[in-house]
C-alpha distance (Angstrom), angle and dihedral (degrees) to the residues before:
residue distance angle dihedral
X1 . . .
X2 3.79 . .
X3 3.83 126.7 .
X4 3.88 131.9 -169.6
X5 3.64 120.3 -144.3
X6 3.27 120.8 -104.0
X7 3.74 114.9 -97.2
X8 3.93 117.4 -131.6
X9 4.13 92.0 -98.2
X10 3.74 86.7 56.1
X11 3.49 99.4 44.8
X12 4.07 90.3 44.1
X13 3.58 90.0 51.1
X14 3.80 92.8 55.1
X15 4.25 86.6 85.9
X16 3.72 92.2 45.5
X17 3.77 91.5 58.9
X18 3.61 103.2 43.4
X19 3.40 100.5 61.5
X20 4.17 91.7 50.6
X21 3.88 89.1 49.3
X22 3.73 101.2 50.8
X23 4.35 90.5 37.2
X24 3.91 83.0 47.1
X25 4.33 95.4 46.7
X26 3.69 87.9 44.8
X27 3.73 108.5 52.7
X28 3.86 84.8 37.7
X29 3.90 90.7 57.3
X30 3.68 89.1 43.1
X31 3.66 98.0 52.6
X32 3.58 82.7 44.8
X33 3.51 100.2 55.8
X34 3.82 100.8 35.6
X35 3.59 84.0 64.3
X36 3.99 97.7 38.5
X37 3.44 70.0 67.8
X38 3.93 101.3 73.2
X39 3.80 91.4 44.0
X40 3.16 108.0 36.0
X41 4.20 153.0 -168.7
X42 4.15 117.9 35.5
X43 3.51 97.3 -19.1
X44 3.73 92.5 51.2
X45 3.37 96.3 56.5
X46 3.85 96.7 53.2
X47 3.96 84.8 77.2
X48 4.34 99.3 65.7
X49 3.94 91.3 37.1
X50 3.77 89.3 55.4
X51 3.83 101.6 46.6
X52 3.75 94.0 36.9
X53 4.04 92.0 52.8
X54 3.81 93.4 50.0
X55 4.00 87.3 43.4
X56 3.84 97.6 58.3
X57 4.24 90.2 43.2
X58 3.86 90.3 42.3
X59 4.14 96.3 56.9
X60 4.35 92.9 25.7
X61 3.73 93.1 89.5
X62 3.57 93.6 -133.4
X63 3.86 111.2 124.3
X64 3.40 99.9 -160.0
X65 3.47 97.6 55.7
X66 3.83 76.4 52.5
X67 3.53 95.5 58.3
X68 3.92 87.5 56.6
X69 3.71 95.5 48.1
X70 3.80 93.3 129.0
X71 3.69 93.1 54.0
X72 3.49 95.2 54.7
X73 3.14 88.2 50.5
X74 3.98 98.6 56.7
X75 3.69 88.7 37.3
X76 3.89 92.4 52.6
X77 3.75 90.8 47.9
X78 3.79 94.6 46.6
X79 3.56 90.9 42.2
X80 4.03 98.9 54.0
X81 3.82 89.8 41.7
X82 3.55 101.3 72.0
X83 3.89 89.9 69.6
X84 3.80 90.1 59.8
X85 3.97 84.5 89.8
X86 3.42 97.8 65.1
X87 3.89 108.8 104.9
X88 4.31 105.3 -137.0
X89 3.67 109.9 154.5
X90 3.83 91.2 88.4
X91 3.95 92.6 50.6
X92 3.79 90.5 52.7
X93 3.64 83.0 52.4
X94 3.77 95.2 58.7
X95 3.94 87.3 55.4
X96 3.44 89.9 58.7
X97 3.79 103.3 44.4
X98 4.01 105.5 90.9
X99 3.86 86.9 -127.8
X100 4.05 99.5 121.1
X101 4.21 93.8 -147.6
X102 3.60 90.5 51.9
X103 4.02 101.2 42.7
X104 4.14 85.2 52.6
X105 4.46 86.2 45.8
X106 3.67 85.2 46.3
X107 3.72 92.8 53.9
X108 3.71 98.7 43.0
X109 4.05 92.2 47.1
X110 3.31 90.6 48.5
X111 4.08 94.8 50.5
X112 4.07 77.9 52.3
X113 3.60 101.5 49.5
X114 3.86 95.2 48.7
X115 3.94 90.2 44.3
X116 3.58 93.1 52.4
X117 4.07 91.8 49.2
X118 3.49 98.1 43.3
X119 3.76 91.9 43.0
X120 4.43 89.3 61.6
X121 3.50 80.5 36.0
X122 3.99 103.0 64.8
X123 3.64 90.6 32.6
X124 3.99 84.7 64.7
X125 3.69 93.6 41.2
X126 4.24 90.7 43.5
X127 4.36 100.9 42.2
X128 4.07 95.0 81.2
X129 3.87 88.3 54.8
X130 3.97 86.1 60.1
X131 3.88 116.5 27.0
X132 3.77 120.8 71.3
X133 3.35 123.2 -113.0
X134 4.15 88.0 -94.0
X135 3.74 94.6 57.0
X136 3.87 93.8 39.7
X137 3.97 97.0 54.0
X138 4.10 89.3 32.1
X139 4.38 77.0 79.2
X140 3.83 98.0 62.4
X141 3.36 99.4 72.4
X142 3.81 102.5 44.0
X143 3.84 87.0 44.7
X144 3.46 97.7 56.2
X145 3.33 93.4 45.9
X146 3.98 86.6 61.7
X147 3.39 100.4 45.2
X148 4.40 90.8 54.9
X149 3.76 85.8 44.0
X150 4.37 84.4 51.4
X151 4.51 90.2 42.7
X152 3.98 90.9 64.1
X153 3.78 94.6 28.0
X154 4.47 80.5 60.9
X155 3.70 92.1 46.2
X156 3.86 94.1 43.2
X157 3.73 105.4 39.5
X158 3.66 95.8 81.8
X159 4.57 87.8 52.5
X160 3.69 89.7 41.5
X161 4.19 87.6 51.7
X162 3.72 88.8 52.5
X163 3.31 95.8 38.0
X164 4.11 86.5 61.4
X165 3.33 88.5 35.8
X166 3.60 87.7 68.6
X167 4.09 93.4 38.8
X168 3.42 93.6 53.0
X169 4.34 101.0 36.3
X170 3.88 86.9 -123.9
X171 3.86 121.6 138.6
X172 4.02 115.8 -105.6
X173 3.98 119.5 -156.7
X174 3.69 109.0 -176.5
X175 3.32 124.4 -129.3
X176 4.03 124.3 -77.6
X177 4.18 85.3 60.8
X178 3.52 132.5 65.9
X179 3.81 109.5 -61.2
X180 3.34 108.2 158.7
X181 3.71 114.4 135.6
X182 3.82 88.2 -1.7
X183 3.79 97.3 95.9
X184 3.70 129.0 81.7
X185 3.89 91.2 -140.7
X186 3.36 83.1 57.0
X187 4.08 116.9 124.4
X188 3.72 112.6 154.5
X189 3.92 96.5 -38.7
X190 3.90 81.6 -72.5
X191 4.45 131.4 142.3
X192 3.84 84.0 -120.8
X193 4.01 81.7 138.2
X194 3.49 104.4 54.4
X195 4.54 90.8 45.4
X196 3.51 81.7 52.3
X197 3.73 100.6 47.5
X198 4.32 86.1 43.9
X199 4.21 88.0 48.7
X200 4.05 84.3 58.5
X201 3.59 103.9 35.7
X202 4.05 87.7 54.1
X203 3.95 89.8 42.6
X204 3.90 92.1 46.5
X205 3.77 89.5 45.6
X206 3.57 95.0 59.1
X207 3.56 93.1 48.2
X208 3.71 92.9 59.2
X209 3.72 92.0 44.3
X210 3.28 94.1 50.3
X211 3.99 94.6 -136.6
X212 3.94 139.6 68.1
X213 3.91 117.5 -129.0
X214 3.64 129.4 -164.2
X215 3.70 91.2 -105.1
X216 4.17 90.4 59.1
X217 3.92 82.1 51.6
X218 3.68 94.7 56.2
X219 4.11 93.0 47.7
X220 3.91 82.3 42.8
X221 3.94 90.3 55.1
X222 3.95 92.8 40.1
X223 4.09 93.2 49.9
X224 3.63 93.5 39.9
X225 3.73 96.3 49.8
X226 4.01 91.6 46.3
X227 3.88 84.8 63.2
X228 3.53 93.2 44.8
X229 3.37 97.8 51.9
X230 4.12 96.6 42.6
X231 3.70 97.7 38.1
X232 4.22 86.2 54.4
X233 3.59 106.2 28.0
X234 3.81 97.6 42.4
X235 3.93 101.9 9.7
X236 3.94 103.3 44.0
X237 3.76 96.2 27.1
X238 3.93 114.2 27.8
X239 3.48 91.4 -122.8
X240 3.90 98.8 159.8
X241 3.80 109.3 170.7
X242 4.64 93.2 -159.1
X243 3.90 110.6 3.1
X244 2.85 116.8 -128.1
X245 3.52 98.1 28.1
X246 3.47 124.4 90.6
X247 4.42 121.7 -89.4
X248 4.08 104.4 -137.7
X249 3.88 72.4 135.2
X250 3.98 90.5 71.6
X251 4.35 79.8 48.7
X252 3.61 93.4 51.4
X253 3.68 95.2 51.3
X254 3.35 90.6 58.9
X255 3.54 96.8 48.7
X256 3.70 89.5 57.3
X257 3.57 91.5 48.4
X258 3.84 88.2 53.4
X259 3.84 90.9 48.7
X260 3.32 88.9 55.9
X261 3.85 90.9 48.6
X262 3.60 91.6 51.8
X263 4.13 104.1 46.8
X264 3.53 85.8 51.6
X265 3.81 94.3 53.9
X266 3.52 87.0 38.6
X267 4.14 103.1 54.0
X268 4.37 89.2 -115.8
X269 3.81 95.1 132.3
X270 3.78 84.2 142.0
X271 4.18 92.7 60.7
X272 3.85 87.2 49.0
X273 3.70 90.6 55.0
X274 4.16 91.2 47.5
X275 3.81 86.7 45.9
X276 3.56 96.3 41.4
X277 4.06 102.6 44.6
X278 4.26 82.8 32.4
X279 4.53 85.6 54.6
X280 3.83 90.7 51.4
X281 3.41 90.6 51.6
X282 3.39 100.7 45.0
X283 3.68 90.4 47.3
X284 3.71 88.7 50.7
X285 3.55 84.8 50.0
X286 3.87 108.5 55.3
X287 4.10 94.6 43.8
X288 3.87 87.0 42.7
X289 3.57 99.0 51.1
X290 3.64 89.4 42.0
X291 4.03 101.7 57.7
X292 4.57 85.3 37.6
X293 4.00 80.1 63.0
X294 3.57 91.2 48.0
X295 3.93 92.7 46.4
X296 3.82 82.9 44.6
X297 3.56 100.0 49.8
X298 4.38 93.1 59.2
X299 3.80 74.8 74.5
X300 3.62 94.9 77.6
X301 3.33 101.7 -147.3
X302 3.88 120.6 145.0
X303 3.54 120.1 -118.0
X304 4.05 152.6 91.2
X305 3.99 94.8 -46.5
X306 3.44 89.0 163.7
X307 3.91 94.2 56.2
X308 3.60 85.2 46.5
X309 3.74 91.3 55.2
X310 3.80 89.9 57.2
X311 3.62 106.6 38.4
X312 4.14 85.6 51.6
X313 4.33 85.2 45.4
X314 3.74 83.3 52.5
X315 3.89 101.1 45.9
X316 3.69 85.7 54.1
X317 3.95 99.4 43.0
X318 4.42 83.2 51.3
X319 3.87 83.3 51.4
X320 4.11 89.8 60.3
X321 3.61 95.5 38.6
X322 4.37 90.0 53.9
X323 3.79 81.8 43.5
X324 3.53 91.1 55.5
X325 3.83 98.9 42.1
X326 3.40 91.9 49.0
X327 3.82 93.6 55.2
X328 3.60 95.5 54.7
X329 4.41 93.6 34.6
X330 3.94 87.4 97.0
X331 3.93 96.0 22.3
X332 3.81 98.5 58.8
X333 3.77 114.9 90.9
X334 3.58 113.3 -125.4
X335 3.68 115.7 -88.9
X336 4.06 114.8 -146.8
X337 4.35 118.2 -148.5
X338 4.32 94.2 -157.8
X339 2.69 128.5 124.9
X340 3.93 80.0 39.1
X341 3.67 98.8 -148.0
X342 3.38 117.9 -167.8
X343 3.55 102.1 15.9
X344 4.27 100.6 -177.4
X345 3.88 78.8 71.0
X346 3.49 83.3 77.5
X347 3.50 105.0 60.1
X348 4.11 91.4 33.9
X349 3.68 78.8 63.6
X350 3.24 104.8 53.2
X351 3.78 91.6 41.5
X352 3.14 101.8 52.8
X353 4.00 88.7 48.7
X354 3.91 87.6 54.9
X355 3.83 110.0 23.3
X356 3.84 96.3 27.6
X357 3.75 111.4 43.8
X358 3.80 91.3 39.0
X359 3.89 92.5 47.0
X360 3.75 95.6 49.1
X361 3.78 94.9 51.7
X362 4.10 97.8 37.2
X363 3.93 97.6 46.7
X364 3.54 87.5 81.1
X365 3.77 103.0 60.2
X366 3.92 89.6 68.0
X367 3.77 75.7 72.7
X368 3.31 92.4 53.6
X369 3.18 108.7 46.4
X370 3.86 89.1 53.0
X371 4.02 82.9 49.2
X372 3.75 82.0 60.8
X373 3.58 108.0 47.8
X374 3.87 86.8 -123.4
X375 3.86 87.8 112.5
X376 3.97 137.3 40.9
X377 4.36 106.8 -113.4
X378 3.92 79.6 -131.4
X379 3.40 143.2 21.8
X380 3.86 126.9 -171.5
X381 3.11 90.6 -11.8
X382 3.87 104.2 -52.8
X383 3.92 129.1 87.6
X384 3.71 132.0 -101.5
X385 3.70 88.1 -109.2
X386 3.55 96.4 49.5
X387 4.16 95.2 46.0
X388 3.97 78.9 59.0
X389 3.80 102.1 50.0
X390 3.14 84.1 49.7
X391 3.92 104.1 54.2
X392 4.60 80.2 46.0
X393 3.31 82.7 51.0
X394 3.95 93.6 55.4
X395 3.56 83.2 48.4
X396 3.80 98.2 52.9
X397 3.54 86.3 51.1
X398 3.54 91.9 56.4
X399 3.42 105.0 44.7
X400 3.80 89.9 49.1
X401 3.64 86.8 55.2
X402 3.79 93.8 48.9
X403 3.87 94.6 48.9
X404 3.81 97.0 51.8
X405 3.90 94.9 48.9
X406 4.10 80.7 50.0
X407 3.78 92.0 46.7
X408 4.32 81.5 57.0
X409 3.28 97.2 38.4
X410 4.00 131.4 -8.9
X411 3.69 125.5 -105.8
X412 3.56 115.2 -116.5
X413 4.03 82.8 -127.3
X414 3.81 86.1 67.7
X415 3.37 108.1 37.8
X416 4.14 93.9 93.2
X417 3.69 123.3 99.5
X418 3.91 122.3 -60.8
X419 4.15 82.4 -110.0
X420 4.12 95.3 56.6
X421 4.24 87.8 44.8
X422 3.81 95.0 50.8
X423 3.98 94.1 45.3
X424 3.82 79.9 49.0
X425 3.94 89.7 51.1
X426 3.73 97.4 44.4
X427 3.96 93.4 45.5
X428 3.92 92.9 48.7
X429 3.96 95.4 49.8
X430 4.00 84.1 42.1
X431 3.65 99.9 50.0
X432 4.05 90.2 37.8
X433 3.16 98.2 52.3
X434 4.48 99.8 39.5
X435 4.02 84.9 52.6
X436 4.10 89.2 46.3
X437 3.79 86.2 50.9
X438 3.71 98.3 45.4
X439 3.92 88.2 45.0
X440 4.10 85.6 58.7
X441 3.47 95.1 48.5
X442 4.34 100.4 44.3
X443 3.41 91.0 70.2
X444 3.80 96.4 75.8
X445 3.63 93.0 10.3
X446 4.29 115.8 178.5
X447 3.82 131.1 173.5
X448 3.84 88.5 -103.4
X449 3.72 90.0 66.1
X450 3.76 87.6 60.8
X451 4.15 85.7 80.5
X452 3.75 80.6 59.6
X453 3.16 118.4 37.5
X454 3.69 97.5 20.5
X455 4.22 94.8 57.0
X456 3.83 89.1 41.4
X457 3.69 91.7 56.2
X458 3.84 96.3 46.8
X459 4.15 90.8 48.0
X460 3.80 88.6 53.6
X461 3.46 88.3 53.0
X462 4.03 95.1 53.3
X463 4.02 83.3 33.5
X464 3.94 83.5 64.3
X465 3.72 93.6 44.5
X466 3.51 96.6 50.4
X467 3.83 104.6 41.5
X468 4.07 81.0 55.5
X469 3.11 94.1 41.5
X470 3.72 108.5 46.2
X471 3.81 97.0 24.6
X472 4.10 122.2 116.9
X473 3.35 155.8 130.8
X474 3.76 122.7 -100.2
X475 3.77 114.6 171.4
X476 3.26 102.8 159.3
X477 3.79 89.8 60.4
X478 4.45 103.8 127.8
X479 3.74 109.1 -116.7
X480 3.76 114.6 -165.5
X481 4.06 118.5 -109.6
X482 3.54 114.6 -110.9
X483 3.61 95.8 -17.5
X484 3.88 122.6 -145.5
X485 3.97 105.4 -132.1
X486 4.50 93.0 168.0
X487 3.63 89.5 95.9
X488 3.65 94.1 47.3
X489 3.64 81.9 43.7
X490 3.57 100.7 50.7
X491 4.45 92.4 41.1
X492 3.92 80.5 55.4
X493 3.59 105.0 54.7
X494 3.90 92.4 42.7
X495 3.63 90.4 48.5
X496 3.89 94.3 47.9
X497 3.68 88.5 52.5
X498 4.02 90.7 53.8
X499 3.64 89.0 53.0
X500 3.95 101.1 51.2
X501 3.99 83.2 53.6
X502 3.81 102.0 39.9
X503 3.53 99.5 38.2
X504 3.82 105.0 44.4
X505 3.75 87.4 52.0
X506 3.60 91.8 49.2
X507 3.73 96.5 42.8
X508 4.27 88.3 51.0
X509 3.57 89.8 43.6
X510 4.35 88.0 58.1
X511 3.43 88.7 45.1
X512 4.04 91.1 52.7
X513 3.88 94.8 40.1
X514 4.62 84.3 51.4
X515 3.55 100.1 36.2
X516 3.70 113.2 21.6
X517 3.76 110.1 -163.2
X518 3.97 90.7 -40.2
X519 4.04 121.5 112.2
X520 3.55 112.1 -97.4
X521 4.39 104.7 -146.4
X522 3.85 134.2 -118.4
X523 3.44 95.3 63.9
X524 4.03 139.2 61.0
X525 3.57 123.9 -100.0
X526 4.23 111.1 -90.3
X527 3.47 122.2 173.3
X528 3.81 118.8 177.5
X529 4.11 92.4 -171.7
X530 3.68 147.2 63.6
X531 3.72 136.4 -2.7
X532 4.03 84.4 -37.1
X533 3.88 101.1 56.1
X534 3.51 110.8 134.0
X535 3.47 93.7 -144.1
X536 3.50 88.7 71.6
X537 4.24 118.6 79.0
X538 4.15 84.7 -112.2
X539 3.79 105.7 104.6
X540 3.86 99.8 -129.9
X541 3.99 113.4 -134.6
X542 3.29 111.2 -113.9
X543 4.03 140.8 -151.3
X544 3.74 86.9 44.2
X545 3.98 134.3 121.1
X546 3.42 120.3 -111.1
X547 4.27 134.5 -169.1
């Protein structure tokens, strides 16, 4: 491979796109998050990985990236997903307890938590930069297979519980109460079911192929290392991060481990440097927005401190991931789409970017609204959820329709450059899914939601600016041949290390200096130590200082 030097307009341009990227990446990821937020767990989280991937290709110059915007969008979303299982509301808790062992735990979990979901997070967001166009599409299938496999697995688990239940002479309480420990699926409150059912569907799928692809190897590494990681961490040695709560943490840790297995295997030093320097940040992230809501909070104002809390932890989590992109935007060798192999891929992409991520997340505010009175539970004889699968369904049919007759013969609609269809991708998705969000929230609309809904509004609106603004097409840009990323590599990890250490100390010590040993409010009283732990079956007393 041959590069050219860059000439001095490149190289003096380099400054003038950084600082779009990594503003553009961060208000994307905080829009995201803020209303990840209102929905909630995996699903939630699809929303911020999605727009943040396609806002770091979009503004990086690099058209082929460009041409793969819908992949990086799926791959961001599936990729920042994963971390939706972690449970967290307890560790914030410690933080704001008073008790001085549990504020500095609190701080250090949390710098773990947000290092292991931003790590799975920019390895999503980073793969389509490195795999060629064979080993990117070679994941559709095997993925899709999972997810059918996870549909009835969600509509069963509840019969196949009761159905145990009755096997084993246990007691059942369905879900909606309190279940905990009450199931026979039950295993530390973790989604032990689901990596099993994905180990087997990937397994079973190769049998009937006939053939194992690197694709199957990465699931294989991912389900493999959640096991690890839970059955040794939690399992072997009774690590449990928040008892009660459930330890998908212990999973996710493995998962990372077996990422890290697998792009070392695999030659994808440049997605361990996005994951690595996109972890640390992330880490940084989580514990720092954390103790600035605590800071914030001596203010005494009234309102959502808790959205604030993750709309700042997602500004900061978008600033890693535009770091990261922009570290490997002239590093990354060139990937090539032709032959295009697999070209349904295409469309699944950019359907399940649209129709899927949106769908997911929105389907629940027919609940809502019923929840609210703002909405009869049925109408003409069919429920509020079932009027709106069938208006997605009208949709689906559409777009199905639509992408066929392009697959024929293009629609004049999408005949522009791969820049002008992936600002039309990332606007749609944004746009859909801030009016979806506002739509949940109307319904029992306060002045508190106005820290919401109100800032996620007014970032879309720069969002759109910006990505309009800054975006374009640079192929002339030099990329380096056969780039050496194990320094970068190396620097990262060390440096990630120093700021788990450094920072949750400094984080517990602001805390201490603010609060003392008093409770700080918005959140219940959690203490993972001493004769007060409310792990324990003592009721802790509460409201009072502690050293």
């Amino acid at each position: 491979m041959t590069t050219e030097s860059p000439t001095s307009e490149q190289a003096g341009s380099q400054p003038r796109k950084a600082f779009p990227l990594i503003l553009l990446t961060a208000l994307s990821l905080s829009i995201g998050w803020g209303i990840r937020g209102n929905f909630g767990h995996e699903f939630g989280a699809l929303i911020p990985g999605a727009l943040t991937a396609m806002a770091a290709v979009l503004v990086s110059g690099r058209e082929d990236w460009q041409r793969r915007i819908a992949y990086f969008g799926a791959f961001g979303a599936v990729g920042w997903c994963f971390g939706g299982s972690i449970s967290y509301m307890q560790v914030i808790a410690y933080t704001h307890s008073g008790h001085s062992g549990s504020v500095l735990y609190g701080f250090a979990c949390l710098f773990v938590i947000g290092f292991l979901w931003a790590f799975m997070g920019g390895a999503g967001t980073a793969l389509p930069a490195f795999l060629t166009r064979e080993r990117l599409t070679e994941f559709l299938l095997p993925v899709i297979c999972i997810y059918a496999v996870w549909v009835v697995h969600e509509f069963t688990y509840e019969a196949t519980n009761a159905w145990l239940a009755g096997i084993l002479g246990t007691t059942f309480i369905a879900r909606g109460a309190d279940y905990r420990q009450e199931e026979p699926l039950y295993w530390f409150d973790t989604d032990w079911t689901s990596v099993l059912l994905a180990l087997l569907t990937v397994l079973a799928l190769a049998a009937i192929r006939r053939r194992w692809d690197r694709a199957s190897s990465l699931i294989l590494h991912l389900t493999l290392g959640w096991w690890a990681g839970f059955l040794i961490l939690v399992v072997a040695l009774g690590l449990r991060m928040t008892p009660p709560r459930g330890d998908n943490w212990a999973g996710c840790a493995g998962m990372v481990v077996g990422l890290l297995v697998y792009f070392q295997r695999s030659g994808l030093q440049g997605v361990t440097l996005v994951s690595l320097v996109t972890g640390t940040i992330g880490g940084l992230g989580f514990a720092g927005a954390t103790m600035l809501k605590l800071v914030e909070m001596t203010s005494g104002r009234d309102t959502n401190w808790h959205s604030v809390l993750e709309q700042t932890y997602g500004l900061i989590n978008g600033i890693g991931v535009g770091i990261a992109m922009l570290m490997i935007a002239r590093r990354a060798p060139k990937v090539v789409d032709e032959p295009p192999v697999r070209r349904w891929t295409d469309g699944f992409a950019v359907g399940f970017v649209l129709l899927g991520i949106t769908y997911l997340n929105l389907q629940k505010n027919a609940e809502e609204w019923v929840k609210k009175k703002a909405m009869p539970e049925f109408m003409a004889g069919l429920s509020a959820w079932g009027w709106f699968n069938l208006a997605y369904l009208a949709l689906a049919i559409a777009f199905v329709l639509l992408v066929r007759r392009h697959m024929r013969r293009p629609l004049p609609l999408l005949t522009t450059s791969w820049l002008a269809r992936g600002q039309a991708l990332y606007l749609v998705l944004l746009w859909w899914m801030v009016a979806g969000n506002f739509e949940r929230a109307v319904v029992a609309f306060t002045p508190q939601r106005m820290v919401t809904e109100g800032v996620i509004f007014l970032n879309a609106v720069i969002c759109s600016v910006l990505i309009l603004l800054h975006g374009f097409m640079n192929p002339a840009a030099s990329i380096e041949a056969e780039p050496d990323f194990r320094p970068l590599v190396l620097r990262s990890a060390a440096l990630g290390v120093a700021a788990f250490c450094l920072s949750s100390l400094l984080f517990w010590g602001i805390t201490r200096v603010v609060y003392g040993g008093q409770k700080a409010l918005n959140a219940n009283l959690h203490i993972r130590f001493g004769p007060n732990a409310t792990a324990t079956t003592a009721k802790p007393k509460k409201n009072q200082p502690h050293p």
